[in-house]
Structure formats: C-alpha cells, structure tokens
N, C-alpha and C positions, 0 to 999 in steps of 0.2 A: 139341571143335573147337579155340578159340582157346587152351583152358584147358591141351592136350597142350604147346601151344609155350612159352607164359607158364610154366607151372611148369618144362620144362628150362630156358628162360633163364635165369631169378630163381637157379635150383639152379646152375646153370653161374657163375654172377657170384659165389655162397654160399664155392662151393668154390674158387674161384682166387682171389678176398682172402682166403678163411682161410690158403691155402697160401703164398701172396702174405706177409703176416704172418707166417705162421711162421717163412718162411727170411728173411726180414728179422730178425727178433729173434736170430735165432742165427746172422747173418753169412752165410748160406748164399747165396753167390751165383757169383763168380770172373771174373766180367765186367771189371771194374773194375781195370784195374793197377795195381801198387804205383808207376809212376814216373808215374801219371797219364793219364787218359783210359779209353772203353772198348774192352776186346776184342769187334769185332763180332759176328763168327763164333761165341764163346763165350755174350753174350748170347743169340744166334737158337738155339743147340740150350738153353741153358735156359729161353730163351721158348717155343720147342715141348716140350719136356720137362713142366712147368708145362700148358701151353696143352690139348695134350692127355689129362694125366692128369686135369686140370678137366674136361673135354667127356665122356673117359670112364666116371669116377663120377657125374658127371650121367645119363648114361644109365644104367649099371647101377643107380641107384637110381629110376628114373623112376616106376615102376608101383608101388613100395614111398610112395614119395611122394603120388603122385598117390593111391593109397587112403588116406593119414593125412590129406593136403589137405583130400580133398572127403570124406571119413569113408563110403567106397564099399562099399556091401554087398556081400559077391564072393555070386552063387548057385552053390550044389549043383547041378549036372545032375544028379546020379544021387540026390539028395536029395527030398525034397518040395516041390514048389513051386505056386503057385496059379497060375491059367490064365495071367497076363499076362505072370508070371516064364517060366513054361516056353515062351509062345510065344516071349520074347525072345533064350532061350536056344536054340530048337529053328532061329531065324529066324538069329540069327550065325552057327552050326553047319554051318546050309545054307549060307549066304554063302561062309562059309571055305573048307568043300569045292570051291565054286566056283571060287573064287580060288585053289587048288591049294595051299592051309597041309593039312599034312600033321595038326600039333598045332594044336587048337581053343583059341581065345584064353581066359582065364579072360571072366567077363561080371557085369557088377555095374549097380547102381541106387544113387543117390545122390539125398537126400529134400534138393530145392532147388525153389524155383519157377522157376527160371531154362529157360529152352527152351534146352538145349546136350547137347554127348553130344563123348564121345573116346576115342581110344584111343590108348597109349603100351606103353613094353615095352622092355628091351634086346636083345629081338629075336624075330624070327617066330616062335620055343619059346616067348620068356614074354612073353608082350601080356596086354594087356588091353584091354576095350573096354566103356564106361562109359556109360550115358546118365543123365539125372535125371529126378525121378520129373514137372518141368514139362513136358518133352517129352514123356511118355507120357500126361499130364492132356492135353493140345492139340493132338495130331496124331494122326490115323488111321493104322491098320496099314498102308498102302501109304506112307507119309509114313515113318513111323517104319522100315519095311524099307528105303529108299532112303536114309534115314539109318546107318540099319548097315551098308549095305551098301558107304557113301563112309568108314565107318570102317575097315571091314575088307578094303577099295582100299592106307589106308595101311599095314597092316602088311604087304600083300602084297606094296606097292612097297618094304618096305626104310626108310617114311621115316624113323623114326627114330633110324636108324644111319647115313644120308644126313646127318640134320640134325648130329650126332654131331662127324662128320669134317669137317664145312663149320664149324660152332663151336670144333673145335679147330684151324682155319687162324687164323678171327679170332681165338680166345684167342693162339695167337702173336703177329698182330700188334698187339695190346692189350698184351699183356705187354712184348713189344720198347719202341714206340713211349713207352710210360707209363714205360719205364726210364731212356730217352734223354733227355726231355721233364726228367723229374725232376732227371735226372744235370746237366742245364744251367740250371735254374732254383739248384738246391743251389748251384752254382759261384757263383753272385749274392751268397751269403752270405759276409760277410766276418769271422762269428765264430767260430770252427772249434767252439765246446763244442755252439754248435744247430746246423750244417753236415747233420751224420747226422740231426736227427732232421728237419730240415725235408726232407731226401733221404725219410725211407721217408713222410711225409703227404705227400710229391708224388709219390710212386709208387701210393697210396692212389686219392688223389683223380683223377689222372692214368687209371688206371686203369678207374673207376668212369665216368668222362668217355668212354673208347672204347670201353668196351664197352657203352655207350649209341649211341653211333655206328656201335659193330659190327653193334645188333642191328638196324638200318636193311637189310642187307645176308642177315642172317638170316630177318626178315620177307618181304623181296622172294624169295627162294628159298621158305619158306613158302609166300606168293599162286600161284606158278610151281606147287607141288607140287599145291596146291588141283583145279589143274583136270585132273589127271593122275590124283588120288583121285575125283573126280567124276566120268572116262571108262569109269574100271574099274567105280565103282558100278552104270553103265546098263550095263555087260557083262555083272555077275554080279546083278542087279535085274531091269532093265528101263531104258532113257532115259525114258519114262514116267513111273517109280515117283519116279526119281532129280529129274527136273524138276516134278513133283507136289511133292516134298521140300523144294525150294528157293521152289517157291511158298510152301508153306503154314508154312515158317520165315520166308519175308517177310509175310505176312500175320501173322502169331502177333507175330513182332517188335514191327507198328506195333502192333496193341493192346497189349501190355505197354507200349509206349513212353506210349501216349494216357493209359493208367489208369494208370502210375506211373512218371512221369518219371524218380523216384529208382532206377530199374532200370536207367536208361541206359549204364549202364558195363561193362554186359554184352554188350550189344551187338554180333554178330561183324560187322558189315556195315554199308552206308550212312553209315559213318563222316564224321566232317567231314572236308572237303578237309584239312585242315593236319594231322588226326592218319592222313589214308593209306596216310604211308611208316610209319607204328609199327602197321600192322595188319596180321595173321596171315593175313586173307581176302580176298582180292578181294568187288567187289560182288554182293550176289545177281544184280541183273540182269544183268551182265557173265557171272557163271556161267551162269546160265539161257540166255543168248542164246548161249553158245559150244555147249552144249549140243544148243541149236535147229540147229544149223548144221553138225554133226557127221555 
C-alpha cells in the first residue's frame, strides 16, 4: 500500500540528485549565459529533460526495487506451492482476469510482521503484487481477497504510470525552481573561487527542499487514487469483501499499535493531523464510509 508510493518517491529523489550531480561536475547545463543571467526557456526543457528521465527510471525500476527493498519472494504458479501460496496466487489471478489484465501480475510474499501489501510495476505487463506474511497471519480469506483485489484495482487503473508522469511535471518544477533559487543566492557571494561551488550545494539543497514540497502534491494525488482503487476492488471482489478489508485493517492496526507502539511508523491511516498532507492514504474510515455511500 503506502510502501508502492514511498519506494518511487525516495527512488525518484535517488535518481535526479545523482543526475543533478553528474551534470553539475562536468558543467552540463547551458541555461546560464556567458554575459550573465539565466536562459529561461533553456533551463525548463533541461528541467524537463532531467525531471522526466528521473520519474522514468524510477518507474522502470520499481518492481526490481521493490523486491530487493522488501526481499519479496515472487511464487511459481506453475511451480509447487502450499495451500496458502496457491490460494494467493489462484485469488490475484481471478482478480486480474476480472479487471480485464490480459498478463497475470508476478505475486510474491514478503516475511514482515507488518499488516501491508502492494503492488508496483512499470506497467500492466510487468506488475507485481506483494503482500507480507503479517497480513496473511491476521486477516481472513475475505479480508485478504479485498485486499488484492484494491491491489490489483491499481495496476488496472494505470497507477503507476499516472503517478510516473505527474512526478515527472514536479521533478521539473524542483529542478527549475532549485536552479533559479540557487542561481540568486550564488550572486550573494562576493568571492568568485567559492561562487560555483556554493552554486551547485544550493542547487543540492535547494532541490532536496522541493521536492519535499513536491511530494505534498504527490501524496494528495496518491489519497485521490486511493478511493478509485477501492471502487474497482468492490467491482471485481465484492463492496462487502473490500469493506470487510478496511474494517479488519483498522482493527489489526489498533492492536499492533496497543502491543507495539514501536510499530507505529508503519501505520497507513489514522495519521496525526500535522503528518496528513505527507500521507499516501486517506483515513480508513473516510474510505469505509465513501464506500458505504456508493
């Protein structure tokens, strides 16, 4: 769930300060004239240039990542597997077909106590769809099918090639902005031998700062998609199965919260007021009750 967004962002932020650096070290840029000041037009196609080659490889590597992250076991369908793998596999399967994916998502298990599950991919051919082994210790077969079945809502809408092209708008505007910002602070410097290097730590820093800001805007698009994964779920599920889901994830939650506080950071939902805007989910009951109302 939270774990598909948090790993592109972090990956997206990975790759445009490494590339960010690069073409700083080796002068790569042309924004900048030689008789002073910047060309605008020139920064905006190499801030989109950057912005979305960062958003890009974040995505093409998503599901390569996300199985080193959380060290995700993919299963065999056609392999041997014990009753709980194969219903897992047999229950995505159906979903998918549901959902109209012509190619069946790979499907993996990852050994966490955490109650979460995801799915990522760079696209409807190569997904993946992830749960750990918390949520299958704690939730019933109907619980757990309404859970796959809001997973496999997102690859069918496209999310993460939606989230993709919407992080490669912000990476432009992070990119621009952090160039501009920098470019005026540098002119502050009145010693020309530190000029350039104070220039590329405040395109650094600068940088790292929006797209902190950017992912405010990211998140909010996230919560939006949430309940649009959650409609398709009770399409190809059941609203039942899918609100059963969201109960017995807020239920699961508050005991993990009760017996180990130190869990809390896991947490998709019921977030504190002040971290809202940097959360990937709307509230469970906010879900639940759009839900009811459908």
């Amino acid at each position: 769930m939270f774990k598909r967004i948090m790993l592109f962002v972090l990956t997206n932020v990975l790759v445009i300060t490494t590339i960010s650096i690069i073409f700083s070290v080796f002068g790569i840029s042309g924004y900048i004239r030689e008789e002073g000041g910047i060309d605008f037009t020139a920064l905006l196609i190499f801030s989109a240039i950057i912005g979305f080659t960062g958003a890009l490889i974040s995505l093409a590597m998503s599901r390569w990542m996300a199985k080193k992250a959380m060290n995700v076991q993919v299963l065999d369908p056609d392999g041997p597997l014990g009753p709980t793998e194969r219903r897992i596999v047999d229950t995505v399967h159906r979903l998918s077909r549901a959902a109209g994916l012509t190619h069946m998502p790979e499907v993996g298990i990852y050994h966490s106590p955490e109650v979460n599950a995801f799915a990522t991919g760079p696209s409807k051919k190569r997904s993946l769809v992830a749960l750990s082994a918390g949520l299958l210790e704690r939730m019933d077969d109907d619980a757990v099918e309404g859970v796959i079945a809001h997973e496999v809502a997102h690859i069918a809408n496209g999310d993460m090639v939606t989230m993709a092209l919407l992080q490669g708008v912000i990476n432009t505007f992070v990119i621009f902005l952090s160039r501009i910002a920098a470019y005026i602070v540098s002119n502050l410097v009145r010693n020309d031998s530190i000029r350039h290097l104070v220039h590329f730590a405040c395109i650094i820093v600068f940088q790292i700062v929006f797209s902190i800001l950017g992912s405010l805007v990211v998140m909010a698009f996230s919560r939006y998609r949430e309940y649009h994964a959650d409609a398709g779920a009770a399409a190809y599920a059941g609203k039942d199965k899918m609100i059963h889901a969201l109960q017995s994830l807020k239920a699961t939650l508050n005991q993990v919260d009760n017996r180990q506080p130190s869990l809390n950071t896991m947490k998709i939902s019921n977030t504190p007021k002040a971290m809202q805007l940097f959360s990937s989910h709307p509230a469970l009951d906010d879900r639940i009750a759009r839900l009811n109302q459908s």
